[in-house]
C-alpha positions as CSV (number, residue, x, y, z in Angstrom):
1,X,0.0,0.0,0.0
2,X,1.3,3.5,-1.0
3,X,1.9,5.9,1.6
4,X,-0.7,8.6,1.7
5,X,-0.5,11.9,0.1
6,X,-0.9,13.6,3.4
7,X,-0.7,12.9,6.9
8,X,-2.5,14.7,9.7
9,X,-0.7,13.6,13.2
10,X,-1.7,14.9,16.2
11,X,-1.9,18.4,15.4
12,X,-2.6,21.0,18.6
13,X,-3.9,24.2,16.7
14,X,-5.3,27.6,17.6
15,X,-4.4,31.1,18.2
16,X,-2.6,32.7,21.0
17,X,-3.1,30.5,24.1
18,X,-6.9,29.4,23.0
19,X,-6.7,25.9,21.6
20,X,-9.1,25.2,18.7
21,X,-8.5,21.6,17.7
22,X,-6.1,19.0,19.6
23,X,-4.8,15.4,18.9
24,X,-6.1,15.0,15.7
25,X,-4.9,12.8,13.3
26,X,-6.1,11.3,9.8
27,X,-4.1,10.7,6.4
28,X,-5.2,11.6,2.9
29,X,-4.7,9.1,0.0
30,X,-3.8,9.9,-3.4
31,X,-6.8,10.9,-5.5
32,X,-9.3,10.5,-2.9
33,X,-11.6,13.7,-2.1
34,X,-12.1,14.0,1.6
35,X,-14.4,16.4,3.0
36,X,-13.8,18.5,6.4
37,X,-17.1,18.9,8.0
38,X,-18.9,19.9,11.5
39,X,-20.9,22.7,12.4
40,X,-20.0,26.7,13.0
41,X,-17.0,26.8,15.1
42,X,-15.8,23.3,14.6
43,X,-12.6,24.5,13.5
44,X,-12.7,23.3,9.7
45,X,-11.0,26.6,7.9
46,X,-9.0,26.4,11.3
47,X,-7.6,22.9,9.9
48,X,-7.5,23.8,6.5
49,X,-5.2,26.9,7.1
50,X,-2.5,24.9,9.1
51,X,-2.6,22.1,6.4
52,X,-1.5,24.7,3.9
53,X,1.1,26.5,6.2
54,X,-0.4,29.4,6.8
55,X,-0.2,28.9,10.7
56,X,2.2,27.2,11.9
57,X,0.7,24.1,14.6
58,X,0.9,24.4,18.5
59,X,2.1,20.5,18.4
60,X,1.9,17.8,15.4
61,X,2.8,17.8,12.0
62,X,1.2,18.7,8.4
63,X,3.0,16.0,6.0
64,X,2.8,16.8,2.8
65,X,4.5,13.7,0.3
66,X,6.5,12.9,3.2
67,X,7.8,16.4,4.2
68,X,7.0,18.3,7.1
69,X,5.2,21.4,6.2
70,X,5.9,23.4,9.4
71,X,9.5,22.4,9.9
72,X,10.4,22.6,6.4
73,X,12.3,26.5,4.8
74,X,14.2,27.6,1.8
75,X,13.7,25.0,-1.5
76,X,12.0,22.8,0.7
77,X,9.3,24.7,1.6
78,X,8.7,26.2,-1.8
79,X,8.7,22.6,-3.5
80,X,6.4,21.5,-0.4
81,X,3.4,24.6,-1.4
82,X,4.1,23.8,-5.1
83,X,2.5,20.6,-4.5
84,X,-1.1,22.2,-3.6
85,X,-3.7,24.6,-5.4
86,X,-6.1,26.9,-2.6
87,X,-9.3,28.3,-3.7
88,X,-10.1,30.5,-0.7
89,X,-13.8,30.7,0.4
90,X,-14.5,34.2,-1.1
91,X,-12.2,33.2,-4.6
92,X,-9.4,35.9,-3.6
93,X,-9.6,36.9,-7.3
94,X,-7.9,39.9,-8.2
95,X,-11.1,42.6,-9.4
96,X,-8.6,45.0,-11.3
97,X,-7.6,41.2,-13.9
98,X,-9.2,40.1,-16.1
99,X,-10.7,36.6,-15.0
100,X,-7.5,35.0,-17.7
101,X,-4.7,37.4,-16.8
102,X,-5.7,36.3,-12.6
103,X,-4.8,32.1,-13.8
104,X,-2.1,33.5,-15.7
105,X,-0.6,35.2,-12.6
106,X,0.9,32.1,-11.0
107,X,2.3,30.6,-14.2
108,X,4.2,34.4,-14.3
109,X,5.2,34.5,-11.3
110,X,6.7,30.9,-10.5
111,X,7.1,29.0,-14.0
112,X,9.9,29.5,-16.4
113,X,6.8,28.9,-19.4
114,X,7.2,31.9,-22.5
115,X,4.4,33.9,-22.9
116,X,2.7,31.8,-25.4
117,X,3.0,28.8,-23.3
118,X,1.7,31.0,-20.3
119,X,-1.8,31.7,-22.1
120,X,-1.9,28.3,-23.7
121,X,-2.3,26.8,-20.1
122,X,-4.2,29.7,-18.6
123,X,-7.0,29.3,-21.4
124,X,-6.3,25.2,-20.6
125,X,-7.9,25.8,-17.2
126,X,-10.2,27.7,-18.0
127,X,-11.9,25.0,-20.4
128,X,-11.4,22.4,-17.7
129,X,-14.1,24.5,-15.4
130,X,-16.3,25.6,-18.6
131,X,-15.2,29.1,-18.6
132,X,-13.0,29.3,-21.4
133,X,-15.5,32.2,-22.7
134,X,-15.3,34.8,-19.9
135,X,-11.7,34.7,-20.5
136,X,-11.8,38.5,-20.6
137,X,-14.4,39.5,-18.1
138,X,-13.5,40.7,-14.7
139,X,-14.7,38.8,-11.9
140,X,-17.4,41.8,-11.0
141,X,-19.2,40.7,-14.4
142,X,-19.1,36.9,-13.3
143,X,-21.5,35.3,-11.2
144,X,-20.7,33.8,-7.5
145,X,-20.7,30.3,-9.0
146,X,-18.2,31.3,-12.0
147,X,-16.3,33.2,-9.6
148,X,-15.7,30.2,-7.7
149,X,-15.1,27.9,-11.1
150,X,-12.0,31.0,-11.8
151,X,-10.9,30.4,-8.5
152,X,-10.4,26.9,-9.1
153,X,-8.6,27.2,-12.4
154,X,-6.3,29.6,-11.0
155,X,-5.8,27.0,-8.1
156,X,-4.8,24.8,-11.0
157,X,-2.6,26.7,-13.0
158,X,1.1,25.5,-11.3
159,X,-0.7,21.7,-12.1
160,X,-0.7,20.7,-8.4
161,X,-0.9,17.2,-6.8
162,X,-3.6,18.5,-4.6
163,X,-6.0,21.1,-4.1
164,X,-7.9,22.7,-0.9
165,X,-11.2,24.1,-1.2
166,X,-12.6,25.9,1.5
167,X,-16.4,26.1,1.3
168,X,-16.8,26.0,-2.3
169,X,-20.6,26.1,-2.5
170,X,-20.5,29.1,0.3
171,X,-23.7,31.6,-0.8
172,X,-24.6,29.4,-4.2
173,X,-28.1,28.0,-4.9
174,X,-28.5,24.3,-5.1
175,X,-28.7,24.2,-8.5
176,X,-25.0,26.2,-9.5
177,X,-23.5,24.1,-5.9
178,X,-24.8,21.3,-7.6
179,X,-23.2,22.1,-10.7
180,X,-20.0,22.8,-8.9
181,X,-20.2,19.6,-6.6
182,X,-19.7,17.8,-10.2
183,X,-17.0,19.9,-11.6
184,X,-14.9,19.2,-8.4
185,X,-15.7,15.4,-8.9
186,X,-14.9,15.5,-12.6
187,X,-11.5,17.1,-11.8
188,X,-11.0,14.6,-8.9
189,X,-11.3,11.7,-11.4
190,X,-10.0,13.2,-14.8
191,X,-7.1,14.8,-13.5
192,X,-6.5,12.0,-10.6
193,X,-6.5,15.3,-8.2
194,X,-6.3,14.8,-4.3
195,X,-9.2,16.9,-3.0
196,X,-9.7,18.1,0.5
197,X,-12.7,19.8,0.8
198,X,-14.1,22.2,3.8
199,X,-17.8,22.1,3.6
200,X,-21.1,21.7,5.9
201,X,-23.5,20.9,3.1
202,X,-24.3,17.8,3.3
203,X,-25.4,17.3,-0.2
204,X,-22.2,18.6,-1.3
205,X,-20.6,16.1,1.1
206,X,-22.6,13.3,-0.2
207,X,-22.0,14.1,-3.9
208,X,-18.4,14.8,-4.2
209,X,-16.3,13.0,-0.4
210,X,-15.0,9.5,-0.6
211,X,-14.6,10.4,2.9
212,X,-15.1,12.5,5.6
213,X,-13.6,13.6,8.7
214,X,-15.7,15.0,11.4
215,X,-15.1,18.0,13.6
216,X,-16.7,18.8,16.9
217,X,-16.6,22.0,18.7
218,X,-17.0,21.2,22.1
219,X,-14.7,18.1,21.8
220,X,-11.8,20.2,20.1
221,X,-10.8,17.6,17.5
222,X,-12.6,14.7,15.7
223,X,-15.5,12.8,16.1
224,X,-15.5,10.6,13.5
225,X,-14.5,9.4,9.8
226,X,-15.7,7.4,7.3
227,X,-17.3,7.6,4.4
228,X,-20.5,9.8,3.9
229,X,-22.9,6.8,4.3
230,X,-20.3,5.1,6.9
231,X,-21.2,8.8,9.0
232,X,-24.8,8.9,8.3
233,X,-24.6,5.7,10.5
234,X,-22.8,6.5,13.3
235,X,-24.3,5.7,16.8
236,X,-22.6,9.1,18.1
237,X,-25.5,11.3,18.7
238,X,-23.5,14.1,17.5
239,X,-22.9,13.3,14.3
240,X,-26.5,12.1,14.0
241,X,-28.0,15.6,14.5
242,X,-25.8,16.9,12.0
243,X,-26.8,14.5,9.4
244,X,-30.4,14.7,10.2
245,X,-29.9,18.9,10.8
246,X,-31.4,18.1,14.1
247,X,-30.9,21.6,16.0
248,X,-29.2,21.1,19.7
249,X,-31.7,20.3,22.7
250,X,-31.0,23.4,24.6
């Protein structure tokens, strides 16, 4: 059996002295999608942003292909965030670029490509998330759900290994989330992209996560895995009501 893509191990994380997540642990294989999930507060951005190095952990480790994201500076840790795409919740796109020069802005800044090569592969992405006609608008003149699908090419433009989505169907209507729920699976299995998804839809979850890791709030760290129907299972009473959006007994 390979080794996994990524591995979570027991990872203390929080800001300042307040502790938002603590012992947990999980690995990521190689083309799966895995979805985080819980409720408000659970901590899943929280995770998301120390997987991708943007805080470094209280305790634990982020591996990335074997290399410690935290610990890791110079080369290393360039060649370590190579390996990932990020589309951010809001799509971070830059409103003065056109939607082709903001997926041509990685390839400029950190590949050695010509300038024909450059919008060869920026146009590339865009097709691979249907938006190789608004290659020229600016994301004011794009819709939420095409925002996101720019987002997602640009996140894609350095070809990574692995991409992190962090509430991709945030403020969409079912039917453009649903639409996106099946791009992110297309890419998962076309491209052979490892996915880690932060999310509480639960249609979302059930469409596009081979599995899922659960956060809890209270219990600062996870409450279960498995795979979506595996969860919708579970004898925890927690992760029952949050399958059957069952509100909290006050």
């Amino acid at each position: 059996m390979s080794a996994p893509l990524i591995r979570v191990d027991h990872l203390r994380c929080g800001y300042g002295e307040r502790i938002v997540l603590d012992e947990v642990s999980f690995e990521v294989s190689a083309g799966e999608v895995l979805a985080l999930l819980g409720g408000s507060g659970c901590g899943k951005s929280t995770l998301m942003k120390h997987m991708i190095g943007l805080y470094e952990p209280m305790a634990g480790s982020v591996e990335i292909g074997g290399d410690d994201l935290a610990s890791a500076s110079g080369d290393l840790r360039e060649r370590i965030l190579r390996r990932f795409g990020v589309m951010y919740q809001s799509g971070a796109l830059f409103g003065s670029m056109s939607v082709l020069d903001n997926v041509r802005l990685p390839l400029e800044s950190f590949s050695d490509l010509d300038a024909a090569a450059i919008e060869l592969v920026a146009r590339l992405k865009l097709r691979l998330v249907g938006l190789e006609d608004f290659a020229g608008f600016l994301p004011s003149e794009l819709s939420g759900g095409m925002q996101k699908r720019a987002a997602i090419a640009r996140a894609m433009a350095l070809d990574p290994a692995i991409l992190f989505l962090d509430e991709p169907s945030a403020g969409l209507d079912p039917v453009t989330s649903a639409g996106l729920d099946a791009l992110i699976r297309r890419l998962a299995q076309s491209q052979g992209m490892t996915i880690v998804v932060v999310t509480h839809e639960l249609t979302s979850i059930n469409a596009i996560a081979d599995r899922a890791v659960m956060l809890d709030r209270e219990a600062k760290g996870i409450i279960a895995i498995g795979t979506p129907a595996e969860l919708a299972r579970n004898e925890d009473i927690r992760v029952q009501r949050f399958f059957l959006r069952e509100a909290d007994t006050p």
